[in-house]
C-alpha positions in Angstrom: 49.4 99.9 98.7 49.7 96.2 98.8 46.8 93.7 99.0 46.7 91.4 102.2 47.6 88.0 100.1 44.0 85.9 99.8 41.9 88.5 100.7 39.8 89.1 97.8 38.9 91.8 96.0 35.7 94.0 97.6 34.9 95.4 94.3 34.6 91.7 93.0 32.5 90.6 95.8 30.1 93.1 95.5 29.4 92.4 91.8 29.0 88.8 93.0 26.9 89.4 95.5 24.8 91.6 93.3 24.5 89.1 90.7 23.2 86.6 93.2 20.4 88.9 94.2 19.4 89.4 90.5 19.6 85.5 90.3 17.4 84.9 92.8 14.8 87.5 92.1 14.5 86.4 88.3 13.6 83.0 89.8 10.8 84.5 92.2 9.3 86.6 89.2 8.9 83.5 86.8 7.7 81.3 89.9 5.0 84.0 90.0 4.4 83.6 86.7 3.0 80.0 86.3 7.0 78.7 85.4 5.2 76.0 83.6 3.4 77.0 80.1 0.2 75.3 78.5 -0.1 75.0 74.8 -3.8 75.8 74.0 -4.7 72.9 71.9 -3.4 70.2 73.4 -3.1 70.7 76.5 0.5 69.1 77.1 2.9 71.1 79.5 5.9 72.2 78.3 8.9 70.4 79.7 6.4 67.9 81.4 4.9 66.4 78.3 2.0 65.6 79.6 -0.4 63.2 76.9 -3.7 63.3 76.2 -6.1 60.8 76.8 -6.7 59.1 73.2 -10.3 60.5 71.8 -11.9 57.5 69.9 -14.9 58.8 67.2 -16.7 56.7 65.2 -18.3 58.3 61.7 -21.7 56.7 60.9 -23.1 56.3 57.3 -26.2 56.1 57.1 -26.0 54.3 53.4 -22.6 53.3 52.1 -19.8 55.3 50.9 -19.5 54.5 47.6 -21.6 56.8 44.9 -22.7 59.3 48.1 -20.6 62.3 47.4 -22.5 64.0 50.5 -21.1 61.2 53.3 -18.2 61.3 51.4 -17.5 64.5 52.3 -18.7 63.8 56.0 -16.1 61.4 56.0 -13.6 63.4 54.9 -14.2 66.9 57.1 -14.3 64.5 60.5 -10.9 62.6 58.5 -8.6 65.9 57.9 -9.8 67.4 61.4 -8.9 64.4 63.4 -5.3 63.8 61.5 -4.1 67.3 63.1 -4.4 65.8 66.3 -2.1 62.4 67.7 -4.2 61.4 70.3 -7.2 61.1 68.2 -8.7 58.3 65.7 -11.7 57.8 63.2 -13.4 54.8 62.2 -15.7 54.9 59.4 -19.0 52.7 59.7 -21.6 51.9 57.0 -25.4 51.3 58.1 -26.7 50.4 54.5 -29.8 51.5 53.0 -31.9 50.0 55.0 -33.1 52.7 57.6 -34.9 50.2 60.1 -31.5 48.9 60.9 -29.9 52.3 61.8 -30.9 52.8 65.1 -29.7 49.2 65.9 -26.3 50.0 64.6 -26.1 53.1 66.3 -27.0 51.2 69.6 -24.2 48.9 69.1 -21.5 51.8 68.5 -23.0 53.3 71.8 -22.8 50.0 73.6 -19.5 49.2 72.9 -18.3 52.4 75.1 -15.1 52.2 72.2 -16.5 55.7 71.2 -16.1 59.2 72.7 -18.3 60.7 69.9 -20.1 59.2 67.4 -20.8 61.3 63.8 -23.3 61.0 61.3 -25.5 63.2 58.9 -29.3 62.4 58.0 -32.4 64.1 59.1 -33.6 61.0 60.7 -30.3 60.6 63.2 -31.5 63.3 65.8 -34.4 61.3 66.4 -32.4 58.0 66.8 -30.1 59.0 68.5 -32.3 60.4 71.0 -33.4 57.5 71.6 -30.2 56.0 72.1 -29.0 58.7 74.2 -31.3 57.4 76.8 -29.9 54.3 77.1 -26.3 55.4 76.8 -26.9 59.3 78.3 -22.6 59.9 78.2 -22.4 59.1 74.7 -21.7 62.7 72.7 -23.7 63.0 69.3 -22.1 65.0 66.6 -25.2 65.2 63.6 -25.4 67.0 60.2 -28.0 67.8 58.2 -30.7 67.6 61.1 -32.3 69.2 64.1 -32.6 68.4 67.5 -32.0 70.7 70.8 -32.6 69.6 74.3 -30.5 66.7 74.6 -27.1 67.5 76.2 -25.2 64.7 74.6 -25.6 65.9 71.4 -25.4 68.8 69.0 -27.5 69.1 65.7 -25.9 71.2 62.1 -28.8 71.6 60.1 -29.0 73.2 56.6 -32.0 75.5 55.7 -33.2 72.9 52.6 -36.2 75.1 52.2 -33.5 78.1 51.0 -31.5 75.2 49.4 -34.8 74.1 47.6 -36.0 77.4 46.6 -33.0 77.9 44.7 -33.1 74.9 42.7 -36.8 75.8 41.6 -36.1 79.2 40.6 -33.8 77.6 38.3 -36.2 74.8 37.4 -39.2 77.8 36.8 -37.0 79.8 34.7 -35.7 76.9 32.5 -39.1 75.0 32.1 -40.9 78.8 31.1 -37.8 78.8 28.4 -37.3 77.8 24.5 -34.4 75.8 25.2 -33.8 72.9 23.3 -35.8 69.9 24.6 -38.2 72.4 26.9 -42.2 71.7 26.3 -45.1 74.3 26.4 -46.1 72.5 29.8 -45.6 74.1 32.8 -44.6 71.3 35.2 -41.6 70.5 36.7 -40.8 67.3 38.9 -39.3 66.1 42.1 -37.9 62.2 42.5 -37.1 61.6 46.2 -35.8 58.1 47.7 -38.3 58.1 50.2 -40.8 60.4 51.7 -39.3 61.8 55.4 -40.2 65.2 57.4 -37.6 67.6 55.6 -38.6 66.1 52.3 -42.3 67.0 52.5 -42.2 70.2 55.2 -39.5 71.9 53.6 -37.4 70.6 50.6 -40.8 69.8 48.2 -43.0 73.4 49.3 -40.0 74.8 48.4 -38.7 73.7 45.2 -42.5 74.6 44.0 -42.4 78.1 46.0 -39.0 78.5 43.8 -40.4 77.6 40.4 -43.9 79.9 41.4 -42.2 83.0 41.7 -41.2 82.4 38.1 -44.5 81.4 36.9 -47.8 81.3 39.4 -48.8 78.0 37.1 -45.9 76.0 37.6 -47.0 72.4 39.0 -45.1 70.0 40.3 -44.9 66.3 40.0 -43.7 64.3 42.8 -42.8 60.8 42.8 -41.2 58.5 45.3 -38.8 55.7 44.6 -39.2 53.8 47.7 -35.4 53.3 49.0 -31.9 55.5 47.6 -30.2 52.6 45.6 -33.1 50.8 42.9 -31.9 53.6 39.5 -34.0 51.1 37.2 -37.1 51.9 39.1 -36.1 55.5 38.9 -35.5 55.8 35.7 -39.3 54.1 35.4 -41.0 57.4 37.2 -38.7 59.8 35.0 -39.9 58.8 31.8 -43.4 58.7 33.7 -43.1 62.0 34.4 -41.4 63.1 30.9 -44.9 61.9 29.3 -46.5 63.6 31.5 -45.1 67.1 30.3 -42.1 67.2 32.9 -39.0 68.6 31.2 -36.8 69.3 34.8 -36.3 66.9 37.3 -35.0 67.7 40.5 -33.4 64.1 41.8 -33.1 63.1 45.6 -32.7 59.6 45.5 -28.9 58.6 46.0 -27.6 55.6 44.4 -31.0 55.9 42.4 -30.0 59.2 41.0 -28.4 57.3 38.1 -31.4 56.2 36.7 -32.7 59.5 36.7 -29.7 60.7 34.8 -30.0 58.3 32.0 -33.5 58.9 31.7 -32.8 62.8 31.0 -29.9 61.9 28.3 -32.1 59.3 26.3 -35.4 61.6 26.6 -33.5 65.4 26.1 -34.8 67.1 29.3 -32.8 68.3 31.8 -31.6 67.7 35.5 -31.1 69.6 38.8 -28.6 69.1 41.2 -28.8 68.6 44.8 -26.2 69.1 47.7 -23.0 68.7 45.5 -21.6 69.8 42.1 -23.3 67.8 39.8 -22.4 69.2 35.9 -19.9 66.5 36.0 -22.6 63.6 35.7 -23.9 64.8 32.7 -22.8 67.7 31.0 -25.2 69.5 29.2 -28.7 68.2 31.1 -27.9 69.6 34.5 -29.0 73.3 34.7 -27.7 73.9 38.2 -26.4 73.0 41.8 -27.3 74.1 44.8 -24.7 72.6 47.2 -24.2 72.5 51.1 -20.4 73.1 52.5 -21.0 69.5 54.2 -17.3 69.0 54.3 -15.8 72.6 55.5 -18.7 71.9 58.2 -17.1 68.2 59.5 -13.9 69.4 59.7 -14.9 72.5 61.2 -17.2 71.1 63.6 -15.1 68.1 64.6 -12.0 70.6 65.4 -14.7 72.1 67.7 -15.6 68.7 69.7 -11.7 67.6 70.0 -11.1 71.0 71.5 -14.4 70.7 74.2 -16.0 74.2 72.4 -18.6 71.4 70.3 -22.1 73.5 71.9 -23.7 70.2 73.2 -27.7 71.0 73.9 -27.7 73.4 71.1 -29.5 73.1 67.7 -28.2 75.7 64.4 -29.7 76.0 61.8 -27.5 77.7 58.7 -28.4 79.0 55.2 -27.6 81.0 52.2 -26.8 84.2 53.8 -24.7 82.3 56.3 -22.4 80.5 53.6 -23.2 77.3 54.2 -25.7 76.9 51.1 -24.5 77.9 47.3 -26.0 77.9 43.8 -22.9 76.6 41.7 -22.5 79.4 39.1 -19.0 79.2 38.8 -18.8 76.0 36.3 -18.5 76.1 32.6 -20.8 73.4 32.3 -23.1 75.7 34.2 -22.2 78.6 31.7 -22.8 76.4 28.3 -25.7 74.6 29.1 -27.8 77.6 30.6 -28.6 80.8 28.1 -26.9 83.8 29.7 -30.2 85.8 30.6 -31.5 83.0 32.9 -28.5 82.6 34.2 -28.5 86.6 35.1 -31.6 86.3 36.8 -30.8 83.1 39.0 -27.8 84.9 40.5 -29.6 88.1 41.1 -31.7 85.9 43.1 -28.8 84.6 44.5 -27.6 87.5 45.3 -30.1 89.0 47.0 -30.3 85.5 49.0 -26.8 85.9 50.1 -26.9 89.4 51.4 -29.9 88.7 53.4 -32.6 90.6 51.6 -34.5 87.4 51.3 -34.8 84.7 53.6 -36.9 82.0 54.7 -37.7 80.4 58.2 -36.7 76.4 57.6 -39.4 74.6 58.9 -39.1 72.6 62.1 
């Protein structure tokens, strides 16, 4: 049978019709669906492009940069977090030695408004802060190495120095009770800090003495105060002080001043523990340990946290050994050539027992 001529073909128009339908109803389901996606971290809508407001964060030192390994590393975390992100820039700010000033220089950052979040690591910046906060109450505070809860502007990172402390006296007790080379029949060991402040004398001194006493009941300690972080002639003065006064380890906490500690030790033949970074580097063979702080790992880690609005503001942690944020080195040759192997076994079975949990002690607040 013959088509009509132009009529079309009904099988045809069904499928058409059909396919229309299917059209239609494809575009109803991904209407329902949100259409539009959102990617997680930055926020920008996928064929909208959407940008992010630029984040502005300033990183503040209390010192200088240069021979401070620990605000180094600040620097650093808060640098390789922020270069993941576009819409987000650093600037790196020195405050000097002199810690009068800081709170000035703080203000200023604050005042300027340039700022979304300012950074900065010292236990005397939660305090300051504070106090700037109430001037400048929408001005977010990122702070290491401190503690501070309460204030809704700003979150603290503070490291348990007391379990940091009582590391580096174990080590201090068990090489000071030893017949290493350059080691004297007195039982004292010493502590040179920069200048005295509340974590200093409520948790980092009891505890390098607690350390060094579970050694030996007898141990004394010896503490001396340089009076700022950069003045090593002065010192290396109060370590040779304290060498003739029976000290054969010295635990330095001094910044820039540290140096003068160090040549001290190599002239006199004692030895040298490090604090908050690797130290066998600076002198081989005189420094018979490092407890360090992940300062870095925690920037970056922290500042991913405040670019993507998770950063806890209000809230005050406190981390330690068994949290992985504190570590006795052990890993080093240096560590391993300096150190006779049965001290060494015993410092990382305290270790050990540190990191697991099986010891642990309240920081002081």
């Amino acid at each position: 049978m013959k088509r009509f001529a132009g009529r079309p073909d009904r099988n045809k128009v069904f499928q058409k019709a059909l396919f229309i339908v299917l059209v239609f109803i494809s575009a109803l389901l991904l209407q329902a669906c949100g259409g539009e996606s959102t990617t997680p971290e930055t926020g920008q809508e996928t064929g909208t492009e959407k940008e992010l407001e630029p984040l502005r964060i300033a990183v503040f030192i209390p010192g200088v940069l240069a021979g401070s390994p620990l605000y180094q590393m600040l620097a650093d975390g808060v640098t390789d977090a922020a270069e993941e992100f576009p819409h987000v820039t650093v600037k790196i700010v020195e405050g000097g030695f002199n810690q009068a000033e800081w709170q000035d220089k703080v203000t200023e950052l604050a005042s300027t408004g340039m700022y979304d979040l300012i950074i900065s690591s010292n236990p005397a910046l939660p305090d300051i802060c504070n106090r700037v906060s109430s001037s400048f109450p929408d001005q977010k505070f990122l702070l290491f190495d401190g503690y501070l809860e309460g204030n809704s502007s700003m979150y603290t990172f503070r490291y348990n120095q007391y379990e940091q402390a009582f590391l580096a006296g174990h080590m201090a007790g068990l090489v000071t009770g030893s017949s290493m080379e350059g080691v004297n029949d007195e039982a004292i060991i010493g502590l040179i800090a920069g200048q005295e402040y509340p974590d200093m004398n409520d948790a980092i001194r009891p505890g390098f003495l607690a350390g060094a006493r579970s050694v030996d009941p007898e141990i004394k300690l010896d503490f001396r105060v340089v009076g700022n972080w950069y003045d090593a002639t002065k010192a290396s003065e109060l370590s040779r002080s304290m060498i003739q006064s029976g000290v054969d380890v010295i635990l330095p906490i001094a910044g820039g001043a540290n140096q003068g500690v160090i040549k001290a030790a190599e002239e006199e033949g004692i030895y040298i523990h490090w604090f908050d970074t690797n130290g066998y580097r600076n002198s081989p063979g005189r420094i018979i340990g490092s407890t360090a702080i992940l300062q870095e790992k925690a920037a970056y880690e922290n500042t991913l946290r405040a670019i993507r609005g998770t950063l806890p503001y209000g809230q005050a942690d406190i981390v330690g050994v068994s949290d992985g944020w504190i570590h006795f080195i052990h890993e080093d040759s240096a560590f391993e050539q300096t150190v006779p192997e049965q001290l060494r076994t015993r410092q990382l079975e305290l270790l050990e027992k540190m990191e697991k949990g099986e010891i642990r002690f309240p920081m002081p607040r």
